[in-house]
N, CA, C and O atoms as a DFTB+ gen file, in Angstrom:
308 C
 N C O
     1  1       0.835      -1.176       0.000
     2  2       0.000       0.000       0.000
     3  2       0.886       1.248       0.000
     4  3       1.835       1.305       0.781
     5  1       0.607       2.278      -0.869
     6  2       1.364       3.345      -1.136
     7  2       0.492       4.401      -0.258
     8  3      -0.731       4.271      -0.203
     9  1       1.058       5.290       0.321
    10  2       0.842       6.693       0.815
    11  2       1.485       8.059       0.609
    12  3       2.602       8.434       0.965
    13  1       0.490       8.747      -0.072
    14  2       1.247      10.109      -0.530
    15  2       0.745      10.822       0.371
    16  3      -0.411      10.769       0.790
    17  1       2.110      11.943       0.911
    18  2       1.398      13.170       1.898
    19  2       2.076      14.181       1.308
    20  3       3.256      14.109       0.965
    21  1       1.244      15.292       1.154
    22  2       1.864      16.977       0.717
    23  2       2.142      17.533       2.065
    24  3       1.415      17.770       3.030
    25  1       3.602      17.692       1.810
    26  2       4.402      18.707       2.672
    27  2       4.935      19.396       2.663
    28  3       5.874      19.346       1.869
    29  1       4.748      20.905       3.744
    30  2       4.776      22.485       3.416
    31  2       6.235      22.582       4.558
    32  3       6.169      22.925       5.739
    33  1       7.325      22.233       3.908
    34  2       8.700      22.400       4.482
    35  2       9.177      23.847       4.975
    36  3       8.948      24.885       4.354
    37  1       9.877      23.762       6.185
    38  2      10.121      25.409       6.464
    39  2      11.868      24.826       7.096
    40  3      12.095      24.495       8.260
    41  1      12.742      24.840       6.124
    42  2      13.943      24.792       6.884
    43  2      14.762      25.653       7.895
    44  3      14.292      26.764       8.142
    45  1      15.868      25.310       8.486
    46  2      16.758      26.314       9.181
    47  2      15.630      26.427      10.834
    48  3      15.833      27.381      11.585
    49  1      14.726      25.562      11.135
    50  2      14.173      26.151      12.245
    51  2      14.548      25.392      13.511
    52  3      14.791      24.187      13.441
    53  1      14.613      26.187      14.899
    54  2      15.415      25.885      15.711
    55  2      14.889      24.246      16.018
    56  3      15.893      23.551      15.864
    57  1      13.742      23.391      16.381
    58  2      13.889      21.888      16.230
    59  2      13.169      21.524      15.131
    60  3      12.527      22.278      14.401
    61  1      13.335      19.989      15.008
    62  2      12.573      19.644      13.966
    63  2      11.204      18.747      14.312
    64  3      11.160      17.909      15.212
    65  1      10.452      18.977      13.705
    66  2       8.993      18.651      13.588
    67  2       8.579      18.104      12.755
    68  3       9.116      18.395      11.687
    69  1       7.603      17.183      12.686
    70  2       6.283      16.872      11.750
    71  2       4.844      17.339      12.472
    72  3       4.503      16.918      13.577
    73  1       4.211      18.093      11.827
    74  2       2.804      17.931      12.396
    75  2       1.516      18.096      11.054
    76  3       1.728      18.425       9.887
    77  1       0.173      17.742      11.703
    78  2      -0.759      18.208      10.933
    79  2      -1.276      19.711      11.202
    80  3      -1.036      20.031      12.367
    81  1      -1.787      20.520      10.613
    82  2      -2.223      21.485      10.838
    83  2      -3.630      21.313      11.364
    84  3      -4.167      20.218      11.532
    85  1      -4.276      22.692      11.653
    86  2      -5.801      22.268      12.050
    87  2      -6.900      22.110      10.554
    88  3      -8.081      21.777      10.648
    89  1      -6.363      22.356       9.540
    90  2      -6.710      22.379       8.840
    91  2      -6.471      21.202       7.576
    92  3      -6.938      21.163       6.438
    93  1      -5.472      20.207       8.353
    94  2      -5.189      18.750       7.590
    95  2      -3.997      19.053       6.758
    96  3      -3.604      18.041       6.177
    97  1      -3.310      20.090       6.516
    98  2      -2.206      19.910       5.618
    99  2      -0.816      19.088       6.726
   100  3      -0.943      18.852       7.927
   101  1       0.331      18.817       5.938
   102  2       1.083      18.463       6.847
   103  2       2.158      19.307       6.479
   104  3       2.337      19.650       5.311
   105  1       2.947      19.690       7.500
   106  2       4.339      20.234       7.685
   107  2       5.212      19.896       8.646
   108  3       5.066      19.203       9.653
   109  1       6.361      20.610       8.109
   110  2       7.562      19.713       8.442
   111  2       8.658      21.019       8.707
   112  3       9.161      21.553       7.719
   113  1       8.980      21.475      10.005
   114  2      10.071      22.451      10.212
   115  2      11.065      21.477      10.753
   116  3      10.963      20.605      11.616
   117  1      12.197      21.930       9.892
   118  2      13.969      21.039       9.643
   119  2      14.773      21.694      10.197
   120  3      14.787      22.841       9.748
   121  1      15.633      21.483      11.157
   122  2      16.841      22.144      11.535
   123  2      17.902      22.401      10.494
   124  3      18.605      23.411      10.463
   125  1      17.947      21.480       9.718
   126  2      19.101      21.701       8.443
   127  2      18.787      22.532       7.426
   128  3      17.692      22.825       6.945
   129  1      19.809      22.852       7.177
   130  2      19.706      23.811       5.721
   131  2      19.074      23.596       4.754
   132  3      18.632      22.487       5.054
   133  1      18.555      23.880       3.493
   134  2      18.452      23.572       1.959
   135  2      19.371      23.166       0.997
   136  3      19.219      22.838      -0.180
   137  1      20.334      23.246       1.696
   138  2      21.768      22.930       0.936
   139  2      22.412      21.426       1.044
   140  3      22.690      20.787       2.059
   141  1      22.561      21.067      -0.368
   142  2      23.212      19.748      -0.631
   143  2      22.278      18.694      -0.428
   144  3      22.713      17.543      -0.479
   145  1      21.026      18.892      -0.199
   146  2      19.743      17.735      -0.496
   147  2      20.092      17.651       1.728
   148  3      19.824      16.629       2.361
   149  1      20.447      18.426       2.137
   150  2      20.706      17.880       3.827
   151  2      18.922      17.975       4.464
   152  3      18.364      17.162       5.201
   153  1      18.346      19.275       3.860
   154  2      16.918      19.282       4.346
   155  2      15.979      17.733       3.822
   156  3      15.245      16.978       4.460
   157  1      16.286      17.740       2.847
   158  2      15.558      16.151       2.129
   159  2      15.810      15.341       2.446
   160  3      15.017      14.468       2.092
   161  1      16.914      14.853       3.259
   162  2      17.470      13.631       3.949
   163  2      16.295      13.775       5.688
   164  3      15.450      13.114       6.292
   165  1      17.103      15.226       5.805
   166  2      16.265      15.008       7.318
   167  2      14.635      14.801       7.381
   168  3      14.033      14.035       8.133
   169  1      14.214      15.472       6.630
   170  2      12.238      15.093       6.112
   171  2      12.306      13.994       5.976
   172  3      11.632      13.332       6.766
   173  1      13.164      13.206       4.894
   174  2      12.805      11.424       5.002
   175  2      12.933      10.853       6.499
   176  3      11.887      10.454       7.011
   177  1      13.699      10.804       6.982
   178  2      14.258      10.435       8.234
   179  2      12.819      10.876       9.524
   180  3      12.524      10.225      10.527
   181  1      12.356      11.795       9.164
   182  2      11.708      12.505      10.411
   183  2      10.259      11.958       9.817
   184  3       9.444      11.340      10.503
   185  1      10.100      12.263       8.551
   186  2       8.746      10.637       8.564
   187  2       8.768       9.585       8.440
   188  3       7.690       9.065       8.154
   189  1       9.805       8.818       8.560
   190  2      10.284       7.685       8.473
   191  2       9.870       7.363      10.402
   192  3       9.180       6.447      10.850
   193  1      10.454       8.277      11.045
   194  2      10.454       7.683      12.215
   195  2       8.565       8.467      12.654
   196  3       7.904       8.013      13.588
   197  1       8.193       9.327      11.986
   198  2       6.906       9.469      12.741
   199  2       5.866       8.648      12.589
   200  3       4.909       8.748      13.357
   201  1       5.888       7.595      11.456
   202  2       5.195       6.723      10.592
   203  2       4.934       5.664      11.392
   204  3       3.897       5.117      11.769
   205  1       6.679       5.398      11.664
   206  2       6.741       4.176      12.378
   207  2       7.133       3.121      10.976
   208  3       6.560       2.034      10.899
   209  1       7.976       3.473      10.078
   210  2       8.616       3.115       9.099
   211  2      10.544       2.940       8.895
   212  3      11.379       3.443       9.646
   213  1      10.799       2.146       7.750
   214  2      11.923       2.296       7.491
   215  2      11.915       3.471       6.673
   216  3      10.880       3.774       6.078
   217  1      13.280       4.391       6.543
   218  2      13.832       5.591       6.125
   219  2      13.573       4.872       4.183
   220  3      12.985       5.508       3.308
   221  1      14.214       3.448       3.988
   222  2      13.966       3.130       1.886
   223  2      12.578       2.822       2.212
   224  3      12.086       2.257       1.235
   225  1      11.706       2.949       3.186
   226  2      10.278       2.675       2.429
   227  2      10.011       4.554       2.536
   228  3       8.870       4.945       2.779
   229  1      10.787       5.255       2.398
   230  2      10.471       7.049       2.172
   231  2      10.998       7.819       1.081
   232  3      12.196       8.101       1.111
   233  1      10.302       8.192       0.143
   234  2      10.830       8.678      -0.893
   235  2      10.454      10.025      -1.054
   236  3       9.409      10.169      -0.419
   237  1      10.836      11.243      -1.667
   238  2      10.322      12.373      -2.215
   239  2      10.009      12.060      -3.699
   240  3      10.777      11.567      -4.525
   241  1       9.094      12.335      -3.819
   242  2       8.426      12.207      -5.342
   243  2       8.430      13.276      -5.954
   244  3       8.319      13.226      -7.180
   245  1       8.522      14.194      -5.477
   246  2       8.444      15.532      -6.398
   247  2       8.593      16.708      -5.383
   248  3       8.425      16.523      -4.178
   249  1       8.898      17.869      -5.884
   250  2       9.523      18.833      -5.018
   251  2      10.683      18.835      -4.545
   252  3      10.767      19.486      -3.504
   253  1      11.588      18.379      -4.882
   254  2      13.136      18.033      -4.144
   255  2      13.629      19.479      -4.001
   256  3      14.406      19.628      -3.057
   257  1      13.398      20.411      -4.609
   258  2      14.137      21.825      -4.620
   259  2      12.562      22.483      -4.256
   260  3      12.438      23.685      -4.487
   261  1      11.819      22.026      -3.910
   262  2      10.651      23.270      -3.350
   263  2      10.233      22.918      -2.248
   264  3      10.302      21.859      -1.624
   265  1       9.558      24.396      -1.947
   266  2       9.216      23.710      -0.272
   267  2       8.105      23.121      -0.186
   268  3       7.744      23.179       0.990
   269  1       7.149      22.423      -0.999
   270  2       6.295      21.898      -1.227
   271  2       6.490      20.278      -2.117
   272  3       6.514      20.095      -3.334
   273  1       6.606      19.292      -1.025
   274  2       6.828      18.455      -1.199
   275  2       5.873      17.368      -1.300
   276  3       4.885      17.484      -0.576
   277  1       5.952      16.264      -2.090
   278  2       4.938      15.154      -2.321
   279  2       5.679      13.554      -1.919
   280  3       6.067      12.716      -2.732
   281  1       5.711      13.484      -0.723
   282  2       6.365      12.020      -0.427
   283  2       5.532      11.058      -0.111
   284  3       4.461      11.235       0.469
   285  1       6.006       9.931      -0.498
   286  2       5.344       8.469      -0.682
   287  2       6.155       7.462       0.329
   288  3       7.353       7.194       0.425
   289  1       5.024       7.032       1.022
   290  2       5.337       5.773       2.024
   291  2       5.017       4.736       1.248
   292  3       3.965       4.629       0.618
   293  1       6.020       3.860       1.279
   294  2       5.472       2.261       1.276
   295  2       5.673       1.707       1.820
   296  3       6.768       1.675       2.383
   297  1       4.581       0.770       2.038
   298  2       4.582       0.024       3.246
   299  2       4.586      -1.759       2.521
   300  3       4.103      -2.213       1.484
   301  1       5.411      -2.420       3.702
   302  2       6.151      -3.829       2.995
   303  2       5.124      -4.712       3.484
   304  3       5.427      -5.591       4.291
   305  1       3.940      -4.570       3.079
   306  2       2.377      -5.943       3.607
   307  2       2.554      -6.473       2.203
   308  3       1.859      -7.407       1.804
């Protein structure tokens, strides 16, 4: 089973987070930079562990350079 979530990335912020909004979108404030794919590593990693997933079942699908991201869980059933 595949899962796509749109996420409204805000890097450089003092911890890092996942949450939903009250309004159902999801975001994601990163301690790391935008630089050298380091913010895109830490977003995989930080829904990887909020999921309750492995980090290769987390991919970015689109958005790699925007802050509006489309990542896909898969899950190994």
């Amino acid at each position: 089973m595949n899962t796509l979530l749109q996420i409204r990335v805000k890097p450089g912020a003092r911890v890092s987070r996942l949450f939903q909004t009250e309004d159902g979108q999801w975001q994601a404030q990163l301690k790391s930079p935008p630089v050298d794919g380091k913010a895109n590593e830490e977003l995989i990693a930080l829904v990887a562990r909020q999921m309750g997933c492995r980090r290769a079942n987390v991919s970015i699908k689109s958005g790699t350079t925007s802050r509006m991201k489309l990542v896909q869980i898969v899950s190994a059933d």
